[in-house]
DOVO-749745 format. One record per residue (C-alpha): x, y negated, z; residue in three letters. Coordinates in nm, 4 decimals. Layout:
residues N
<r><X>X</X><Y>Y</Y><Z>Z</Z><type>ALA</type></r>
...
END
This chain:
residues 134
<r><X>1.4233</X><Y>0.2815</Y><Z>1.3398</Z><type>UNK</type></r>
<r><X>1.0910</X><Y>0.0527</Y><Z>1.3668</Z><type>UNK</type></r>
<r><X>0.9459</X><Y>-0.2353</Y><Z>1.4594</Z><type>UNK</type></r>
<r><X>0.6599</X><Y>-0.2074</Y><Z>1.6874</Z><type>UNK</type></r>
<r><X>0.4249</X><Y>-0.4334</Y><Z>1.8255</Z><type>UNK</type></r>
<r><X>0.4387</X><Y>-0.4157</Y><Z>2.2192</Z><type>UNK</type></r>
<r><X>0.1660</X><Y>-0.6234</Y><Z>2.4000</Z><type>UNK</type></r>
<r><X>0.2067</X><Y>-0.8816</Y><Z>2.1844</Z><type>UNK</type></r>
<r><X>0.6181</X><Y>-0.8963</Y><Z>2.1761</Z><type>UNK</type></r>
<r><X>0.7994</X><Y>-0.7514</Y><Z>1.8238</Z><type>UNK</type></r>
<r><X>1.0455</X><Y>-0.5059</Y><Z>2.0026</Z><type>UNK</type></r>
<r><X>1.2779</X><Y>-0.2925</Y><Z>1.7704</Z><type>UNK</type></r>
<r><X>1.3347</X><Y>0.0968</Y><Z>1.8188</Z><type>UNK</type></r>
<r><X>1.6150</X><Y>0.2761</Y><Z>1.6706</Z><type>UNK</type></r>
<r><X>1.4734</X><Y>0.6036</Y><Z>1.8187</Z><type>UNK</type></r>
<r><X>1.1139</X><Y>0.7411</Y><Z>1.9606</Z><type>UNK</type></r>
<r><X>0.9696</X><Y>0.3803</Y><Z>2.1864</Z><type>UNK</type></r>
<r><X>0.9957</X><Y>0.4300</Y><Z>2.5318</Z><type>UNK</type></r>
<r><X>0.8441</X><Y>0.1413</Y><Z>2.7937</Z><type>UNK</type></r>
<r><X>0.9835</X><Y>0.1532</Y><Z>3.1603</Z><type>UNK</type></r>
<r><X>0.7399</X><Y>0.0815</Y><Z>3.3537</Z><type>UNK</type></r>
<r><X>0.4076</X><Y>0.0216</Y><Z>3.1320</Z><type>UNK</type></r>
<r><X>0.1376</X><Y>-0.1641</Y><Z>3.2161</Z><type>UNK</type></r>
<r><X>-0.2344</X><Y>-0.0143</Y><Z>3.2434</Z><type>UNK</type></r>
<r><X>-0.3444</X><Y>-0.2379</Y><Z>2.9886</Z><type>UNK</type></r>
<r><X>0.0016</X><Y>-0.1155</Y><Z>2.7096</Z><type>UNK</type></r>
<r><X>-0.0803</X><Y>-0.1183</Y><Z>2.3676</Z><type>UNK</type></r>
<r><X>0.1531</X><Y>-0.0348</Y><Z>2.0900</Z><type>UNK</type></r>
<r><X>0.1400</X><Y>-0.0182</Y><Z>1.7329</Z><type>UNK</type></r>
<r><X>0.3753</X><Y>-0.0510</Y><Z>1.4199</Z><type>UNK</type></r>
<r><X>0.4508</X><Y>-0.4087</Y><Z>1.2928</Z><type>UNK</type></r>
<r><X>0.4511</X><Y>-0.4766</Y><Z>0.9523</Z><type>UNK</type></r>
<r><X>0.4873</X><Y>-0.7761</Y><Z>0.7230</Z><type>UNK</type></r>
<r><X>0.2058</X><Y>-0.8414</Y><Z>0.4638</Z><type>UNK</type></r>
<r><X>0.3622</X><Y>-1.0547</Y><Z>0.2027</Z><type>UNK</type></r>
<r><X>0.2044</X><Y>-1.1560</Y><Z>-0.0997</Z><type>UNK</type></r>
<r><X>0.2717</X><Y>-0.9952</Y><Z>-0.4496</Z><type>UNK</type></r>
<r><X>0.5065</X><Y>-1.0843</Y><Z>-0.6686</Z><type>UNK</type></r>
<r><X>0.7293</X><Y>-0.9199</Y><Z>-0.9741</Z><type>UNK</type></r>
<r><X>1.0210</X><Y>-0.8491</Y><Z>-0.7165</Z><type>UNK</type></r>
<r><X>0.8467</X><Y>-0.5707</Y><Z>-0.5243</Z><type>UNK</type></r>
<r><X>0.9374</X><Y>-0.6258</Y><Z>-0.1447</Z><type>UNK</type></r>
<r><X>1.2032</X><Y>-0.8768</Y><Z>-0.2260</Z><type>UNK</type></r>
<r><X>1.4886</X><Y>-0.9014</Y><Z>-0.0131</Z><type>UNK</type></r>
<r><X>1.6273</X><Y>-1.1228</Y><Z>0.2828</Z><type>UNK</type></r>
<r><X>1.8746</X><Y>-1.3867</Y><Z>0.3331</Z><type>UNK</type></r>
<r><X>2.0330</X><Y>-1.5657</Y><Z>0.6480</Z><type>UNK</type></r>
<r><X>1.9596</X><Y>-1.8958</Y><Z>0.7018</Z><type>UNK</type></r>
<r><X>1.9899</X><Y>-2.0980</Y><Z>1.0413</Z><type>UNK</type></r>
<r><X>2.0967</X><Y>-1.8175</Y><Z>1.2169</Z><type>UNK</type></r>
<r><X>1.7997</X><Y>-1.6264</Y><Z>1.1058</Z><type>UNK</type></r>
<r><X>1.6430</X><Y>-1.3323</Y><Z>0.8983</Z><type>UNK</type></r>
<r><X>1.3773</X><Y>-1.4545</Y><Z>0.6278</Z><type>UNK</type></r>
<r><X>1.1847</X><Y>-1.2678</Y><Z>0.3440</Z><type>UNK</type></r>
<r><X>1.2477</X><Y>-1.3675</Y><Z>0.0526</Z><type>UNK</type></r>
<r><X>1.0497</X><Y>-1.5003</Y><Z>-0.2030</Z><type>UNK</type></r>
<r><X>0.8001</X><Y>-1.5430</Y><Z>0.0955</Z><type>UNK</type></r>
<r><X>1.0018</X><Y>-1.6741</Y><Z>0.2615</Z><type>UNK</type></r>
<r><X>0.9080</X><Y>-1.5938</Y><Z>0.6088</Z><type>UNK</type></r>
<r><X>1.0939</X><Y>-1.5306</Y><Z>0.8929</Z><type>UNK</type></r>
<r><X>1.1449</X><Y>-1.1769</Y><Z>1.0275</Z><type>UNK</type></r>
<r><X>1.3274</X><Y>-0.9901</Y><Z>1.2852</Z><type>UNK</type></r>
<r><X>1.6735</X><Y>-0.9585</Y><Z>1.2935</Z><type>UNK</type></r>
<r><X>1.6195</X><Y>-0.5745</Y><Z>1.2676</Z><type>UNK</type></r>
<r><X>1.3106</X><Y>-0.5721</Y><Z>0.9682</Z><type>UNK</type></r>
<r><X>1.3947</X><Y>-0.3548</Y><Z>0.7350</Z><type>UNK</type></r>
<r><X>1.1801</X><Y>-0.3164</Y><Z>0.3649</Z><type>UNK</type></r>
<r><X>1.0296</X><Y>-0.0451</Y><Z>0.5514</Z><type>UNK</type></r>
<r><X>0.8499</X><Y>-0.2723</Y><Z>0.7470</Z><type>UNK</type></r>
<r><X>0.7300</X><Y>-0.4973</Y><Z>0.4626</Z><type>UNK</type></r>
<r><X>0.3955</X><Y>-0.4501</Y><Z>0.3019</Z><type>UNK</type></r>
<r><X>0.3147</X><Y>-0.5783</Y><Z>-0.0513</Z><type>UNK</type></r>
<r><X>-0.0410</X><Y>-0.7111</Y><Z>-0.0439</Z><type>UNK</type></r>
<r><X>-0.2171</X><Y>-0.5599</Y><Z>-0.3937</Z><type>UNK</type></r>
<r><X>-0.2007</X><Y>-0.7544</Y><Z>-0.6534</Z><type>UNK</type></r>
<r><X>-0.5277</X><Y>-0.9771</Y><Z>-0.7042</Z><type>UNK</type></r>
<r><X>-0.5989</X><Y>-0.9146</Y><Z>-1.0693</Z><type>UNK</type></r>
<r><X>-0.4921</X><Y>-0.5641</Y><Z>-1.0862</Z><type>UNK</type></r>
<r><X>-0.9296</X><Y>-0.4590</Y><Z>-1.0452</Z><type>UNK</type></r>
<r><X>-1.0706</X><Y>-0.7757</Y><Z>-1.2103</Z><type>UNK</type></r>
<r><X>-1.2045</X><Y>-0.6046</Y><Z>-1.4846</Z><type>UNK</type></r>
<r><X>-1.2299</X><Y>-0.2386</Y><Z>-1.3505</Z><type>UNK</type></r>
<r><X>-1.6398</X><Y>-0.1905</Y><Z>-1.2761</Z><type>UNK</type></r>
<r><X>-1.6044</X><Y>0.0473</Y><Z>-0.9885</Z><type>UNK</type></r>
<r><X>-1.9160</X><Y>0.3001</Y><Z>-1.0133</Z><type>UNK</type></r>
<r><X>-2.0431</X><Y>0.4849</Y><Z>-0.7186</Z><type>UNK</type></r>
<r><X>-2.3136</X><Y>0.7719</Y><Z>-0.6587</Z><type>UNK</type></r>
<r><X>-2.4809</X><Y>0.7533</Y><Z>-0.3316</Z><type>UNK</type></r>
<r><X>-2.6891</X><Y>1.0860</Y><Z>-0.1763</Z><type>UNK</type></r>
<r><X>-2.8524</X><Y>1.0983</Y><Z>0.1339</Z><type>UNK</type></r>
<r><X>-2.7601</X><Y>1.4231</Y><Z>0.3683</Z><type>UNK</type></r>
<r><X>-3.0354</X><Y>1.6746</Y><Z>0.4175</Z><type>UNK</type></r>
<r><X>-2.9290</X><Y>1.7521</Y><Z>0.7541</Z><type>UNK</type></r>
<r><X>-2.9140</X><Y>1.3811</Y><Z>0.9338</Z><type>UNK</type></r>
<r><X>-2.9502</X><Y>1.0007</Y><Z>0.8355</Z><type>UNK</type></r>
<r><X>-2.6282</X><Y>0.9700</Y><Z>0.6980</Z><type>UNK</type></r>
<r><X>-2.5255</X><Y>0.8722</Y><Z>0.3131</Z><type>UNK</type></r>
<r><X>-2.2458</X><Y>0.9920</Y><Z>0.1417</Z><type>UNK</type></r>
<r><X>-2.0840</X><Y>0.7973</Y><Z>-0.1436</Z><type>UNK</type></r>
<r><X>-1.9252</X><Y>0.9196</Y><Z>-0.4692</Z><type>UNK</type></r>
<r><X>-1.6954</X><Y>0.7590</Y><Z>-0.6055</Z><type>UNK</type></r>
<r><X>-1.3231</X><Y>0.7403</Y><Z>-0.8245</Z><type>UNK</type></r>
<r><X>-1.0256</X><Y>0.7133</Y><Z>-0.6265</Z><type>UNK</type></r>
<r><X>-0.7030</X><Y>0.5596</Y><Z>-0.7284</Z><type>UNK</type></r>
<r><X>-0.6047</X><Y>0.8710</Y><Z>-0.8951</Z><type>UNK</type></r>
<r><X>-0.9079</X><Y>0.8431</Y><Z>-1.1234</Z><type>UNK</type></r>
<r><X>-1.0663</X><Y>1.1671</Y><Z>-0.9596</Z><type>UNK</type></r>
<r><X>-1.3722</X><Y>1.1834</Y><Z>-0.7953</Z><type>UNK</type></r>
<r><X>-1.3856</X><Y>1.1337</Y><Z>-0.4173</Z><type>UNK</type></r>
<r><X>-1.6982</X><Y>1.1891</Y><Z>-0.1298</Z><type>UNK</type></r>
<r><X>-1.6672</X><Y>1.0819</Y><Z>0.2076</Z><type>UNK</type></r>
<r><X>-1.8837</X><Y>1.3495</Y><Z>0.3636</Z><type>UNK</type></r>
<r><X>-1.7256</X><Y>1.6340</Y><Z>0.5544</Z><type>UNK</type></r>
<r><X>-1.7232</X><Y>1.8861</Y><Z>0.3200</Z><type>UNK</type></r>
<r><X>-1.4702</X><Y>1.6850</Y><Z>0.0555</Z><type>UNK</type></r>
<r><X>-1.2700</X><Y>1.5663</Y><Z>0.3554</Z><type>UNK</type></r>
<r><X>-1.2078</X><Y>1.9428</Y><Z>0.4754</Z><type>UNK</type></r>
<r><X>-1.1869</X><Y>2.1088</Y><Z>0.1540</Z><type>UNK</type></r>
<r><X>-1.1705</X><Y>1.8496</Y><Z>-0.1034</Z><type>UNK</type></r>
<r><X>-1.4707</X><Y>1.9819</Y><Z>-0.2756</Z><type>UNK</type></r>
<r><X>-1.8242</X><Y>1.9534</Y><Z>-0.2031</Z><type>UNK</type></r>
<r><X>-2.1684</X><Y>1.9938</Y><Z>-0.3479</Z><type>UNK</type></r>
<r><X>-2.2158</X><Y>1.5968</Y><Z>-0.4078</Z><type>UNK</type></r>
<r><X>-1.9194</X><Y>1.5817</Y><Z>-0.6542</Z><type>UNK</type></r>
<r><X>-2.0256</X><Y>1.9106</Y><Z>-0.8378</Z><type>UNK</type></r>
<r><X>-2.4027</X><Y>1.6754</Y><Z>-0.8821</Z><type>UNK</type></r>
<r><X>-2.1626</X><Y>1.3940</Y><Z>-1.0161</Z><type>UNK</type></r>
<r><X>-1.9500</X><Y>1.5835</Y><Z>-1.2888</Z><type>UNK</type></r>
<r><X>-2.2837</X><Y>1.7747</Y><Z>-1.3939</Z><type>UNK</type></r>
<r><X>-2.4828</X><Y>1.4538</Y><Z>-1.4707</Z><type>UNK</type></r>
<r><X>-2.1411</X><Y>1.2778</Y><Z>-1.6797</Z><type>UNK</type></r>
<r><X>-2.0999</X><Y>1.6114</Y><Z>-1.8468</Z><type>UNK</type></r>
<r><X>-2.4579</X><Y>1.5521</Y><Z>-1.9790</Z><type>UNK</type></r>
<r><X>-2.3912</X><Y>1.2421</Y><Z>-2.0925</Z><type>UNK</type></r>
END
C-alpha cells in the first residue's frame, strides 16, 4: 500500500508494483509529500471538491495518500543555536577525508569504512581521547 512515482505519473499500489509492459527508459520511486512543520505532526485530510487535501498545508493529494506518505520537513529553528563541531582526518591509505562528527543521537559518528561496517573506528577513538583530555 504506496504511492509510487512511475515516469512521472503518481500510481497507487496496494501490493508489490508491477508495470505491463515497461518502457526501456522506466523509472520508479516512492512518492512522498514534504509539507512544512507545524504543531499537528502530519496533520490530517479533508474532502473538498471532490478531492483529497492535506491539511493544514493544504495541498492536494491522491485519493489513496495515506500519513505514510507524508513527510514533515524539520523544523527550522530546532539547530539555530546548536554549533555543530566536526573533526576532520585525512586517510593514510588514499586522498580521501573522513569527518567526525555528533549524530542526532548525540554519539559520535565517522563516515569512513571502518565506522560504517563496525560502528567503531580508529578516528573516533582520536576524538574521545582528545575531549577526555580536556
Amino acid at each position: 500500500m504506496a504511492l509510487w512515482n512511475v515516469n512521472g505519473e503518481i500510481v497507487y499500489s496496494d501490493g508489490a508494483l508491477s508495470v505491463s509492459n515497461p518502457p526501456s527508459n522506466l523509472w520508479v520511486k516512492r512518492h512522498t509529500y514534504e509539507v512544512p512543520y507545524t504543531n499537528v505532526g502530519k496533520g490530517g485530510f479533508i474532502e473538498r471538491d471532490g478531492k483529497k487535501i492535506h491539511t493544514p498545508s493544504y495541498i492536494e493529494v491522491h485519493p489513496q495518500t495515506t500519513h505514510d506518505d507524508i513527510v514533515v520537513k524539520k523544523n527550522p529553528f530546532e539547530e539555530l543555536f546548536v554549533e555543530e563541531k566536526t573533526w576532520s582526518f585525512k586517510s593514510a591509505s588514499s586522498d580521501k577525508e573522513y569527518t567526525v562528527r555528533y549524530n542526532k543521537n548525540g554519539n559520535l559518528s565517522c563516515d569512513c569504512w571502518g565506522y560504517i561496517a563496525h560502528k567503531r573506528c580508529k578516528h573516533i577513538k582520536e576524538v574521545k581521547d582528545e575531549l577526555q583530555e580536556v
